[in-house]
N, C-alpha and C positions, 0 to 999 in steps of 0.2 A: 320746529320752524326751519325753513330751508335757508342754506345760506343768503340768497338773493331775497328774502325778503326779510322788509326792517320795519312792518307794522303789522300785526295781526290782531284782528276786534273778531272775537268771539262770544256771538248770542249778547251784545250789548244794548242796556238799557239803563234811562237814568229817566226817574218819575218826580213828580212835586208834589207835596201832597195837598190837597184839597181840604182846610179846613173849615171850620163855622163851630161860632158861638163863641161865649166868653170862655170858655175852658180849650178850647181849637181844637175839639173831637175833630178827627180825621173822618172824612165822608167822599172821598174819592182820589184820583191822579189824575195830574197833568201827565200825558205819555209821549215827552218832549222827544224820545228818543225810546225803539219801541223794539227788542230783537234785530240787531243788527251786528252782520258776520261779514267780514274784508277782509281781504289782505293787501299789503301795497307792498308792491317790491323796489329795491334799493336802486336809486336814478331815475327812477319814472314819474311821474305827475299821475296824481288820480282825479276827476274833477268828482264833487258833489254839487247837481244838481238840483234843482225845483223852485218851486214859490215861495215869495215869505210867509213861515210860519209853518214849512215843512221840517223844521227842525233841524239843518244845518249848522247854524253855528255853534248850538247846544252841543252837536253829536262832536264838533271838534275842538272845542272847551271841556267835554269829556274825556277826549283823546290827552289832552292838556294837564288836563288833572283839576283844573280849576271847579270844578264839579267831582264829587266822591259820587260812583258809579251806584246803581241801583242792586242790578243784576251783569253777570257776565266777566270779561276779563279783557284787557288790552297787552299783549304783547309784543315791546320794544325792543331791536335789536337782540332779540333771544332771550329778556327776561322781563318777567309780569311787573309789570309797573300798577295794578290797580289799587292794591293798597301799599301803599308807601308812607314812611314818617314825613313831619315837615324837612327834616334833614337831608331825605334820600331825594324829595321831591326836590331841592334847590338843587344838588349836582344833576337831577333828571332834563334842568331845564339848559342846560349847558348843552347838549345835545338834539333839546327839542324846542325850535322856537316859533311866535306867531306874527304876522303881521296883520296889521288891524284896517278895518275898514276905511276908515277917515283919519289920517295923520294929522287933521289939526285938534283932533282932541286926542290922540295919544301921543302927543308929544308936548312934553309940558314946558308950557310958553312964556315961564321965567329962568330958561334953563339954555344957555348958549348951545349952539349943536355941540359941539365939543365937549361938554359936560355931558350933554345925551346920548354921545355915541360911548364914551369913557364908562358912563354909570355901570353895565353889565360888566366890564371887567373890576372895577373899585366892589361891588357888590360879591364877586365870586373873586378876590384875591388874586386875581392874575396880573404879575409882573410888578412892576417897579413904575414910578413914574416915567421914567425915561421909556418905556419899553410898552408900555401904556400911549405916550402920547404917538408913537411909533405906527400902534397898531388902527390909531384911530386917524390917522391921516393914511392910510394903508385902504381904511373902509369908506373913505368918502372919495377916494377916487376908483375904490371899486365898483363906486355907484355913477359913476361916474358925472363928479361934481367939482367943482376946484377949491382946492385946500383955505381960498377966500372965505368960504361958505362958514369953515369952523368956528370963527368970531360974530357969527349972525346968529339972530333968535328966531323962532320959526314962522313967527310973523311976516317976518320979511321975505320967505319964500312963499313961489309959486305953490300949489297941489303939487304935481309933479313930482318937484323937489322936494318936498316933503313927503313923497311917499316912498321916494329913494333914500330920503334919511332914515326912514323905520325900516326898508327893509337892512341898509346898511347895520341900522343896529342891531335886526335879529340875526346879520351873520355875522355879528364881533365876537362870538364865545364858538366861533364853528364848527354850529350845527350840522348834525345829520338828516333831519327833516324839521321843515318848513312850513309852517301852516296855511295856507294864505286865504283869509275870509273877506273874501269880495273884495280885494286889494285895488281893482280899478272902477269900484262903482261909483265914488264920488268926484271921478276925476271926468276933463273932457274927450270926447271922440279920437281925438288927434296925442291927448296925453295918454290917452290909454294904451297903443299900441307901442307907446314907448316903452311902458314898465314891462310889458307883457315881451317886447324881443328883450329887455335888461334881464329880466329871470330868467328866460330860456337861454340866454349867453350865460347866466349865474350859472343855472343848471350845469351843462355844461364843462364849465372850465373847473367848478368846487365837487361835484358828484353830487349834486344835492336832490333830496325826495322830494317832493309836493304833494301837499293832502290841499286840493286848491278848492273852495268854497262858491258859490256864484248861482245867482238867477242867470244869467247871463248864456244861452247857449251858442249865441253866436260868436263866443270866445272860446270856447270847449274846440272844438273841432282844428286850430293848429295849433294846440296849446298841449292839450293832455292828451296821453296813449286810453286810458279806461276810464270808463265814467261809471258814475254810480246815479239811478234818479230817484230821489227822497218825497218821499209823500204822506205826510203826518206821523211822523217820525221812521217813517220805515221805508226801505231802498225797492223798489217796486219794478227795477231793471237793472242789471249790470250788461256794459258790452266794452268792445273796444270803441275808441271812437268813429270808424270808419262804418264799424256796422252797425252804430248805433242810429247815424246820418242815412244808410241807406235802407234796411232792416229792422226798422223798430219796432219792438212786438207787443209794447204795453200801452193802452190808448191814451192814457195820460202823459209817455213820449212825446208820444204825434203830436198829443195838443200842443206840452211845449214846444216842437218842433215846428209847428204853424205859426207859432207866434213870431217867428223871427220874420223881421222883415227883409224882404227882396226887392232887387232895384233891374234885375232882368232874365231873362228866360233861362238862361244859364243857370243862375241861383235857382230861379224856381227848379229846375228841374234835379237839381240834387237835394230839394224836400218836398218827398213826391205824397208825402201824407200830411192832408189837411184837414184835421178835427179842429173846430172852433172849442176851444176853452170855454165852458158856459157855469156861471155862480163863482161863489166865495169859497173858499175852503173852509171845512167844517172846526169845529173848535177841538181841539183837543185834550179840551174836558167832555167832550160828547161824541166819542168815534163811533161812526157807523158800524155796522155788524157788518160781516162778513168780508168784503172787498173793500178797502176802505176809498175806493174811486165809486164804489158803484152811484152814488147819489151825483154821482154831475156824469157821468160815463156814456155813451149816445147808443151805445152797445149792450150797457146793464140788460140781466134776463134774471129770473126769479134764480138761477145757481148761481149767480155773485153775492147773496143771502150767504153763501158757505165763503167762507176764508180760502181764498188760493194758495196753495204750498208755491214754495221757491226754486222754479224749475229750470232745467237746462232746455234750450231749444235748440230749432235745428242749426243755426247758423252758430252756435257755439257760444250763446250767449246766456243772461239768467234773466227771468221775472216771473211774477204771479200775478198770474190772471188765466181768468177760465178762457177768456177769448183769445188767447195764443195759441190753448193749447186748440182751439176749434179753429184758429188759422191755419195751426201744421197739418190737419188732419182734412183740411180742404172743405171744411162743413160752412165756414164763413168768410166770403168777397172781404179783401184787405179793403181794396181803394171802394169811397164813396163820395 
């Protein structure tokens, strides 16, 4: 592992098994997360994109460990974390933390913030009371909130503020990566872009990684340097963000990328591909053979039957799909 980077997932996979009958014979998988290879280097944000039910939170509850892996290995800061004791996993988590979707159910609501922010250190033995209460008025102004707030229960705040207290809490044992799964989906329009510059200031001023989770692509693009897009368990494009927005090579991209909405020519014109999204994503107890887009794909031809390999393109980027590699070679019109 090179020194600059501080996660590497190799050939990862984590299945459910499928059982039936009184005895729970095993008769198939859930392939929640299906061969999947990254690296994320040390201060960068990686965003994981797609639909619900593409298998994102799964893949970073595996990264977490909160999931014992199927197949494959995860490498942290230069050593394999996949199988770990319970032991090794509690100092693991001192270095790796998550913040969770909706802060009013991860934050539990008989519990003053002050006891919320404290708990992660009282849990890992760090410091002394004195030096404890220190560090926890330390964290709620580095969310920036006022030290008021630590005598309140979580009731009494906004969303917002309550998402700035979970992320406060997952930097009170000062982590080195960040997890962050859909951290502004249940918040409003106007809260959203607040958490999102508070991270990127976090980022910043702490070194910190982001493995950042999201349907959301209209928040990828000044938020994260590299994207990854996930589709029934499996990463179907890696780019940087810039060329992901203007060069996207796998049609299920474009679709998410059409989906965003636009308010004038401008925007339109920096999402110059527009494939309608059409059906449900298929279940992943019953994955399609070969391409696993080909069944909503506008583009499918009887050779998305075969599985695409994981290729580089020309602009420097990865996915599988037969129809990239028939865009490089000029055999298939991009825009329709």
């Amino acid at each position: 592992m090179a020194q600059d980077t501080v996660l590497e997932i190799n050939q990862l996979k984590k299945y459910f098994p499928i059982t039936k009958g009184f005895f729970k014979k095993k008769v198939g998988d859930v392939k929640a997360v299906d061969d999947i290879s990254l690296n994320l280097k040390r201060g960068s944000t990686l965003a994981i994109v797609g639909e619900s039910g593409s298998g994102k939170t799964t893949f970073a509850k595996s990264i977490m460990r909160f999931y014992d892996v199927t197949e494959g290995s995860i490498i942290f800061d230069g050593r394999d974390i996949t199988n770990l004791t319970a032991n090794e996993l509690k100092k693991l988590k001192q270095e790796m933390q998550m913040v969770h979707q909706d802060p009013s159910t991860s934050l539990n609501p008989r519990k003053k913030i002050k006891d919320i922010l404290e708990a992660p250190l009282k849990i890992h033995n760090i410091g002394d009371a004195k030096s404890r209460e220190a560090r926890v008025k330390e964290l709620i102004r580095l969310v920036e909130l006022p030290e008021e707030f630590l005598n309140r229960y979580p009731h009494s705040l906004s969303g917002g503020q309550k998402q700035r207290i979970g992320i406060a809490r997952a930097l009170a044992l000062n982590p080195k990566l960040l997890l962050l799964d859909e951290p502004t989906s249940a918040l409003d329009v106007s809260v959203q872009a607040k958490i999102i510059t508070l991270l990127r200031d976090l980022q910043e001023r702490l070194n910190l990684t982001y493995l950042f989770i999201t349907h959301d692509l209209s928040l990828v693009r000044n938020f994260a340097d590299n994207v990854a897009v996930m589709y029934l368990g499996s990463v179907v494009e890696y780019s940087d963000v810039e060329t992901l927005y203007k060069h996207p090579q796998n049609p299920y991209t474009q679709s998410l990328l059409s989906s965003i909405p636009v308010v004038n020519e401008n925007e339109q014109s920096m999402l110059p591909h527009k494939i309608p999204l059409d059906g449900e994503i298929p279940s992943p107890t019953k994955m399609p053979s070969g391409c696993k887009f080909h069944t909503r794909c506008p583009y499918a031809t009887e050779k998305c039957l075969e599985r695409p390999a994981f290729t580089k393109t020309k602009y420097n980027t990865y996915t599988s799909c037969h129809y990239a590699e028939e865009i490089d070679s000029g055999k298939v019109k991009l825009h329709v």
